[in-house]
C-alpha positions in Angstrom: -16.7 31.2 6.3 -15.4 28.2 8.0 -11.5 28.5 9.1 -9.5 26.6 7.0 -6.3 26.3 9.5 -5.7 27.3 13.2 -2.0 28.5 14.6 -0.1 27.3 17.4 2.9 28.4 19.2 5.4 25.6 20.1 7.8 26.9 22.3 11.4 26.0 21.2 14.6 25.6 23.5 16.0 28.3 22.9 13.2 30.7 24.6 11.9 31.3 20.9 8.4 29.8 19.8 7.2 27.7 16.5 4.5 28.3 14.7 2.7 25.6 13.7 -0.3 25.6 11.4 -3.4 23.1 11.8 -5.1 22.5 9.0 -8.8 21.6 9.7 -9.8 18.2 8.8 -11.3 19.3 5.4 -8.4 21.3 4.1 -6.2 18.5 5.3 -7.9 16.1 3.1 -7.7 18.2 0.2 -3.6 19.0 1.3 -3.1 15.0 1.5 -4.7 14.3 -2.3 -2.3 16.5 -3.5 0.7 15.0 -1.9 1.2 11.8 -4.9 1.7 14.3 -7.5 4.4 16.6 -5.7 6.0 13.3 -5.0 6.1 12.7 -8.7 7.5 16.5 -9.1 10.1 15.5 -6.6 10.9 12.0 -7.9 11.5 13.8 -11.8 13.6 16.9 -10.6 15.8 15.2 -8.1 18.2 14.3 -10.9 21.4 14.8 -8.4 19.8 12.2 -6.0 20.7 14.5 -3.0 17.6 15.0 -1.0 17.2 12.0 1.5 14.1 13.7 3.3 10.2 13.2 2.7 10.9 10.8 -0.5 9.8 6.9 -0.9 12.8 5.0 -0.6 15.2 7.4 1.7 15.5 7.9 5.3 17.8 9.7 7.9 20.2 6.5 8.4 19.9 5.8 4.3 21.6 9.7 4.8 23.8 9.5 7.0 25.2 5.9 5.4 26.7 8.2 2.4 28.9 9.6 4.8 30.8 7.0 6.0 34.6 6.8 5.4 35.4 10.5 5.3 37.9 12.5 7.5 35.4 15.3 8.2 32.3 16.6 8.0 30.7 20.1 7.8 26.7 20.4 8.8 24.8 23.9 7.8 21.2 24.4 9.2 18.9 26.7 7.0 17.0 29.7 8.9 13.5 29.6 9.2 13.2 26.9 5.9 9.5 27.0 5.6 9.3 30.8 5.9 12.3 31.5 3.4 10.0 29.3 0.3 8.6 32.1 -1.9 7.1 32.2 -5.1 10.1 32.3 -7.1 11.7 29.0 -5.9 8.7 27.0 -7.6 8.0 29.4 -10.7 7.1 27.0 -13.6 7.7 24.1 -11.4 3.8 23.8 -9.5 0.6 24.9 -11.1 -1.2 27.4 -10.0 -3.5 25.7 -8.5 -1.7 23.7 -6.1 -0.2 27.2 -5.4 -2.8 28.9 -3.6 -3.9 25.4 -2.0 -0.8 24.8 0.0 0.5 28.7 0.4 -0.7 30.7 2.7 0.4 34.5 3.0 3.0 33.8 0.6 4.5 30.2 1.9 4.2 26.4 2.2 3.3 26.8 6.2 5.0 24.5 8.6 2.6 22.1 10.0 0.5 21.6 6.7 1.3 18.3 5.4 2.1 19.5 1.7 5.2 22.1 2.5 8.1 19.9 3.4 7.7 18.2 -0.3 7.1 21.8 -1.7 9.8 22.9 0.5 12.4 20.0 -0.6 10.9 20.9 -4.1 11.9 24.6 -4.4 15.9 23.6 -2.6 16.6 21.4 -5.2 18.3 24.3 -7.6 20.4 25.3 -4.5 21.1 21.6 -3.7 22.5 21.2 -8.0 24.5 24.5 -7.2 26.3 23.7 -4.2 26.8 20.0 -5.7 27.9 21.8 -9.0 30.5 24.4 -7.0 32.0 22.1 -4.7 32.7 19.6 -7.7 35.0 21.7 -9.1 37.2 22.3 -6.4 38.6 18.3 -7.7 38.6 17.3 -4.3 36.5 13.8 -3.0 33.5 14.6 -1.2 29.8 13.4 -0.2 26.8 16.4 -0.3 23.3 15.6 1.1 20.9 17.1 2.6 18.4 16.0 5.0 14.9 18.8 5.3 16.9 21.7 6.2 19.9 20.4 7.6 22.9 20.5 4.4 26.2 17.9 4.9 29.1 17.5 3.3 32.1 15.3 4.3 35.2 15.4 2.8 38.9 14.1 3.9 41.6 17.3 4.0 40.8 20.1 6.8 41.8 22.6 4.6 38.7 22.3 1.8 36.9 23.6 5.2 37.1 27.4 4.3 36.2 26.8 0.7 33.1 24.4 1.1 31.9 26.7 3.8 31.7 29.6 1.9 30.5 27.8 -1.0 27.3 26.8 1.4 26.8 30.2 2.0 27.2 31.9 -1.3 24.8 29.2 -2.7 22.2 29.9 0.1 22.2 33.5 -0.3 22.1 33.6 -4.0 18.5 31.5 -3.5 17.3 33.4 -0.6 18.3 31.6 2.2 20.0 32.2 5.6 22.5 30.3 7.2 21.8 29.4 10.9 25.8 30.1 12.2 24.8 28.9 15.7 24.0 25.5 14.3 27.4 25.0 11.9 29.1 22.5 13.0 32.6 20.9 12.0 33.2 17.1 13.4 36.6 14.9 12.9 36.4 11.5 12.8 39.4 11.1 15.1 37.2 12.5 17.9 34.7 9.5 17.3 31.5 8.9 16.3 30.4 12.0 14.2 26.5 12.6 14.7 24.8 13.2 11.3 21.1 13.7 11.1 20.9 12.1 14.9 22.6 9.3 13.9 25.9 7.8 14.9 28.7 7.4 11.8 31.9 5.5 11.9 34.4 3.6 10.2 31.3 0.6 10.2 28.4 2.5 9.5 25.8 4.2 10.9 25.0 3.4 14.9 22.7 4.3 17.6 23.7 7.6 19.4 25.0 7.4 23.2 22.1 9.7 23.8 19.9 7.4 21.8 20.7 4.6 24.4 20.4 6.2 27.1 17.4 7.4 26.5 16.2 3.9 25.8 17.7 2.8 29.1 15.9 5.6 31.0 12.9 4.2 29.4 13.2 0.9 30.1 13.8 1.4 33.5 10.6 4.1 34.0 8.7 1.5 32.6 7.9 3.4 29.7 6.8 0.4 26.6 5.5 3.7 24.3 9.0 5.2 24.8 10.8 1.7 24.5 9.5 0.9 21.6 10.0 3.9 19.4 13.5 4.0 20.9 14.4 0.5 20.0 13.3 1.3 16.7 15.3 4.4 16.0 18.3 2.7 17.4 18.0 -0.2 15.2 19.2 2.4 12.6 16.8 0.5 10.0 17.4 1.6 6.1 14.2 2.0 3.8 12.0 -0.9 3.4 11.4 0.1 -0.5 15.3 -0.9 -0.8 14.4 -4.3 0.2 11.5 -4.7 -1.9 11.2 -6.4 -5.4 10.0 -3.6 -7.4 
């Protein structure tokens, strides 16, 4: 029987390892037909329009532009995202079929090109229920979230405690952790605030510092691969599709 998938260990930086699964060429192909129609899944359920990750259209900067203008903002991190998918978050959403083609041992597998649409798929209740909750609190707020990285901004400090443990009441209900070590509060008074690597003030979205210094290290190494992608990411560049006539 010929392997459909090999598994490598990334080592992380925090001593941990990711694993990482390689579909062969074959299953790869067949992964990759598949991906128009979860887009079309995607595209239909995303009624709230808060998923800016792995859609036509949407981008990190397109993200972090929604927050701009806001006193504060609080960013959650999901544990282990691709693991925490089961079953029950796409019950009577994906057929059966494209089931057992992009699960394996129970998950959409990080590394196979399917599961971060089937991943952003199955959020999408928790993403209407933290929308939903917050909402009611009557204050003024922006929600997004970007893979597994959830932001909300919001102008009074003392909505912090409430949205926070909104977040995590939302999460846990669906079956998700949240990573503590990666909440993060940031003030607008303090400067830029850094939302899905990019830079947000009062203007809009901007390069990072660390962004351009990177690109400075690589200019000066010599490195044109390095330059390049780096010019690009600092140009902060929306979607193309919101420029195009269709």
């Amino acid at each position: 029987m010929i392997r459909r998938y090999k598994v490598a260990h990334i080592p992380k930086g925090n001593g941990k390892c990711r694993k990482i699964y390689i579909p062969s060429p074959e299953y790869k192909a067949q992964l990759r037909a598949l991906i128009p129609s979860l887009e079309s899944i995607l595209h239909e359920l995303d009624s709230h329009q808060l998923n800016f990750a792995f859609q036509k259209g949407k981008n990190c900067v397109l993200n972090a532009l929604q927050h701009v203008g806001y006193g504060y903002t609080l960013s959650v991190d999901i544990e282990d995202f691709f693991g925490s998918i089961n079953l029950q978050h796409i019950v009577n959403v994906l057929g059966l079929d494209v089931i057992d083609q992009c699960f394996i041992d129970g998950n959409p597998k990080q590394g196979l090109p399917t599961s971060p649409l089937i991943a952003t798929i199955a959020f999408l209740r928790c993403d209407s229920e933290i929308h939903r909750a917050v909402s009611k609190l009557g204050v003024k707020f922006k929600y997004t979230r970007y893979a597994d990285d959830l932001i909300v901004s919001f102008d009074d400090i003392q909505h912090l405690p409430a949205l926070l443990f909104i977040m995590k009441q939302a999460l846990a209900r669906h079956g998700f952790r949240l990573n503590s070590a990666k909440t993060r509060v940031q003030d607008s008074r303090n400067g830029n605030r850094i939302i899905t690597g990019i830079a947000v003030n009062e203007d809009g979205p901007c390069a990072t510092r660390r962004t351009r210094r990177k690109l400075r290290a690589a200019q000066h190494q010599g490195n044109i691969t390095s330059v390049m992608g780096l010019r690009e990411w600092a140009s902060c560049k929306l979607p193309n599709a919101m420029f195009s006539d269709d």
